[in-house]
N, C-alpha and C positions, 0 to 999 in steps of 0.2 A: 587484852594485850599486856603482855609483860614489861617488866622495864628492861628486860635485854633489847626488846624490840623499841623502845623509847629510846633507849640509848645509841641504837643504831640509825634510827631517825636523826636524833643530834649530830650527829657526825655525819650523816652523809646531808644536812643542811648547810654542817659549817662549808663544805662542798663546793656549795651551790655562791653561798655568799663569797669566799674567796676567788672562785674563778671570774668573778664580776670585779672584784678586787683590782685585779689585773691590770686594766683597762683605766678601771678607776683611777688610779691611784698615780699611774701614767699621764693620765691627763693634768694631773694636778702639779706634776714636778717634771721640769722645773719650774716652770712659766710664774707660777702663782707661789708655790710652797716648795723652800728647799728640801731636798730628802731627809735631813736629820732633826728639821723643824717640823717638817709634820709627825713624826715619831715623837717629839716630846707632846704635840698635841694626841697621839695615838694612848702615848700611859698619863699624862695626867687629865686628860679626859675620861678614858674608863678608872683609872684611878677612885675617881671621886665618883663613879657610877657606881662600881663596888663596894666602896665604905657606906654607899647610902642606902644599898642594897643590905649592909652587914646589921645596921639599925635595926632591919626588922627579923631578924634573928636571934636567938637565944645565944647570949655573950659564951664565947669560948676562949679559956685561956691557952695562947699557944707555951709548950712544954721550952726552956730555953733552949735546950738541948737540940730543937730541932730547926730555929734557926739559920743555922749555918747551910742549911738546906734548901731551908726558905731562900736565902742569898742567894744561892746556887740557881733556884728558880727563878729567881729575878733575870739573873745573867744571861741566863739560855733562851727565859721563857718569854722575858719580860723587858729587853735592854737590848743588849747584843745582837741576838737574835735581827731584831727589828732593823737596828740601823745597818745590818750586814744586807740584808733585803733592800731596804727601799734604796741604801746607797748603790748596789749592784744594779737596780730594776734603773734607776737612772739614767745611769752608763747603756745598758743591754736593752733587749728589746722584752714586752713580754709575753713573747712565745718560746724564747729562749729561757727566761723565769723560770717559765712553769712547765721547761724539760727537765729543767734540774731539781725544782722542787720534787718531784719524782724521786728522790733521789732516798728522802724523810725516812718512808716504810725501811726501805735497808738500810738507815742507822739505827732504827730502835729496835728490826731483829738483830742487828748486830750486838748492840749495846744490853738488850733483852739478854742475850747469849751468854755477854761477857757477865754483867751484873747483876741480873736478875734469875741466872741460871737457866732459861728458858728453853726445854727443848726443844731439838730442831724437827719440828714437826714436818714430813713430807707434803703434806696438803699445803701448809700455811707457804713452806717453799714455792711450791708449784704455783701458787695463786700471786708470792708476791714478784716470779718470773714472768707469767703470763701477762698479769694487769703492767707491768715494768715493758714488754713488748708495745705493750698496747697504746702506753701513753706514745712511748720514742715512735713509735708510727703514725702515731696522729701528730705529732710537734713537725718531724721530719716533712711531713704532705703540707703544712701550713705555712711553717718555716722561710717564707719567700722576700721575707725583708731583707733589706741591704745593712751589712754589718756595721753596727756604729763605732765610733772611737771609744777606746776604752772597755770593748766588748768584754775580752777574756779578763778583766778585771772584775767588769760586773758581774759575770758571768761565774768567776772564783765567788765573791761576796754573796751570791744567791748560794753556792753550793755551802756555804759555813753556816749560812740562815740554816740550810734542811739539816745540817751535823746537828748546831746547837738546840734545833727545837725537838729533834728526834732526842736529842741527851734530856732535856725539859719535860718530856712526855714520861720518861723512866726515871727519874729523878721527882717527879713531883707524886710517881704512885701511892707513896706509903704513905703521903700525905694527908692525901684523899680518904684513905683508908680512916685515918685518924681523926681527922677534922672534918668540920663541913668546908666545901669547896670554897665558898665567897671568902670564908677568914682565909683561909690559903693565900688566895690571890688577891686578897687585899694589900696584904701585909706585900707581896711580890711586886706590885704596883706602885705601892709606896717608896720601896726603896728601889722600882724600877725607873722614877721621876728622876732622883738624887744622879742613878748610872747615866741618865742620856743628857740632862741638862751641860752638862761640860760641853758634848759633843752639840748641842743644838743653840747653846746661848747665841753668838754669832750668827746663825743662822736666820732667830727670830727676829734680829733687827733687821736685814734686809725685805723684811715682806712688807710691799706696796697696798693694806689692804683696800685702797679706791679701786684700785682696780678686779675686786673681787665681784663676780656677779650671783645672781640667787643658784645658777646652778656650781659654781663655784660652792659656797656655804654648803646646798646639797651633799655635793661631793666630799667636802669635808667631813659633813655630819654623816655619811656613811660611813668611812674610814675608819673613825671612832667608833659609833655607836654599832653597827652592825659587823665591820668586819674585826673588831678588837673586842668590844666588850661582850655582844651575844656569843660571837664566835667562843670567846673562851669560858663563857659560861656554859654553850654547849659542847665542848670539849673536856671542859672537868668532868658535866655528870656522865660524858661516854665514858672516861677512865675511871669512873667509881663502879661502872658494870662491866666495862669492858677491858680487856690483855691490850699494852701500850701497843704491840702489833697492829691488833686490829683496828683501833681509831687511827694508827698512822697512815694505813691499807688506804685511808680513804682521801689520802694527799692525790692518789692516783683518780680522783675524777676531778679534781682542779680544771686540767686542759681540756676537758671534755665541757664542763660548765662557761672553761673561757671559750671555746670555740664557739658554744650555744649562743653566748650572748654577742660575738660579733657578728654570727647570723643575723642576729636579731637588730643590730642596730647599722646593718649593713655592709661592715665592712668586710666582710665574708660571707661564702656560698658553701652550703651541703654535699659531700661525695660522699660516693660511695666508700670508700679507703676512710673516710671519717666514722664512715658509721662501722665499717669491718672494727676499727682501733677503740671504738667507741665500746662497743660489742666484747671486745677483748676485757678491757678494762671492766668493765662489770663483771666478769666470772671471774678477774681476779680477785676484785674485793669481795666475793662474793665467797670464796674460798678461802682466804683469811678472818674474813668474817665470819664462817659457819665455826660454831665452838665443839669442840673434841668431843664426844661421850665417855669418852675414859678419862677425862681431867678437866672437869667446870672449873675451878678456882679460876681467880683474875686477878693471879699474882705470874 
């Protein structure tokens, strides 16, 4: 097996663990953890998983020059991003989340277009129209909650999450290219701590932790550890093999994985219309996912 297929693995895991995210992460806020507190536990938790991760790597010096980039990644990738999310998921519900995280793939072909020059390939089109069908079909059939206060807020603050991390996904390429991925994201954690602390100091004092229980802590140590830290470590080495297109292709089985897992934990039932949109969604990513034969590069 190649590492294109390793990397496609990666990516279609981070998948599996965000749409479980969902639910998760819901459960936690408000009751137990405000939304901008659990973000600063989201980056200085993997924070410090990545610098200790960096230890057993071969020291690399980042170039100054590239920097201000790093910066950039922090903002989109590592900070902003984050608190536009969990402060929307809040407010909103999330099934409504994860119609709009949908949203991701057509920023970075956008963005791919504008600055990366990327052309507009009819395939990668077609696949990220088709899997785009696919998702709004399955949210639409699900979609049965009563609209909360504050909806179209939250609902705005998720759509800026999918802008800023699709601009993060294209902004951090040449990085990759250059560095190994953990110094990248070390150094974007580091001063993604510095960006949310403002926003979450306040926050941290209000939490009650008596009344935290072991699935509480669980839920936590998920959040962190599985949906920030592995997630973005299998998100970089996708973009060290992969066109930002394509690993963003794969935001489109989010609501398929969140659907899976309310099956599974009963607050939802299987149709048929789930499994058509389910169905969908696979040949899209499937088609943005399949690479050119006239243009391998993954720039």
């Amino acid at each position: 097996m190649n590492s294109r297929y390793f990397a496609l693995l990666a990516a279609f895991s981070t998948a599996i663990i965000y749409g479980v995210s969902y639910t998760v992460a819901k459960d936690l806020m408000p009751i137990y953890i405000p939304p901008f507190a659990l973000i600063f536990f989201r980056v200085f938790g993997a924070g410090i998983l990545f610098w200790i991760c960096s230890l057993f790597l071969k020291n690399e010096r980042i170039d100054r020059k590239d920097f201000p980039r790093i910066f950039l990644g922090a903002i989109f990738g590592a900070s902003f991003n984050m608190l536009c999310f969990f402060k929307g998921l809040n407010y909103t519900a999330p099934i409504a989340a994860s119609a709009i995280g949908v949203m991701t793939p057509i920023m970075v072909f956008i963005f791919s277009i504008i600055l990366l020059k990327e052309k507009r390939q009819p395939q990668k089109m077609l696949g990220i129209v088709i899997g785009f069908v696919g998702a709004l079909t399955l949210i639409a059939h699900k979609n049965k909650l009563e609209p909360t206060e504050n909806a179209f807020f939250g609902n705005f603050l998720v759509f800026l999450n999918a802008t800023f991390y699709g601009l993060y996904l294209i902004i951090s390429k040449k990085l990759l290219i250059k560095y190994h991925p953990i110094h990248v994201i070390k150094w974007m954690y580091l001063i993604g701590v510095f960006l949310v602390l403002p926003f979450s100091f306040q926050e941290l004092t209000t939490i009650n932790w008596q009344f935290f229980s072991n699935t509480t802590y669980v839920q936590l140590g998920y959040i962190v550890v599985f949906t920030t830290f592995f997630n973005y470590l299998f998100n970089l080495f996708a973009l060290t093999k992969l066109k930002p297109t394509t690993v963003g292709a794969f935001v489109y089985l989010h609501p398929v994985f969140a659907s899976i897992y309310a099956v599974f934990v009963g607050s939802d039932v299987l149709s048929y219309v789930k499994v058509v949109a389910t169905f969908l969604i696979f040949i899209g990513v499937y088609l943005v996912s399949k690479p050119n034969p006239e243009r391998r590069n993954i720039l």
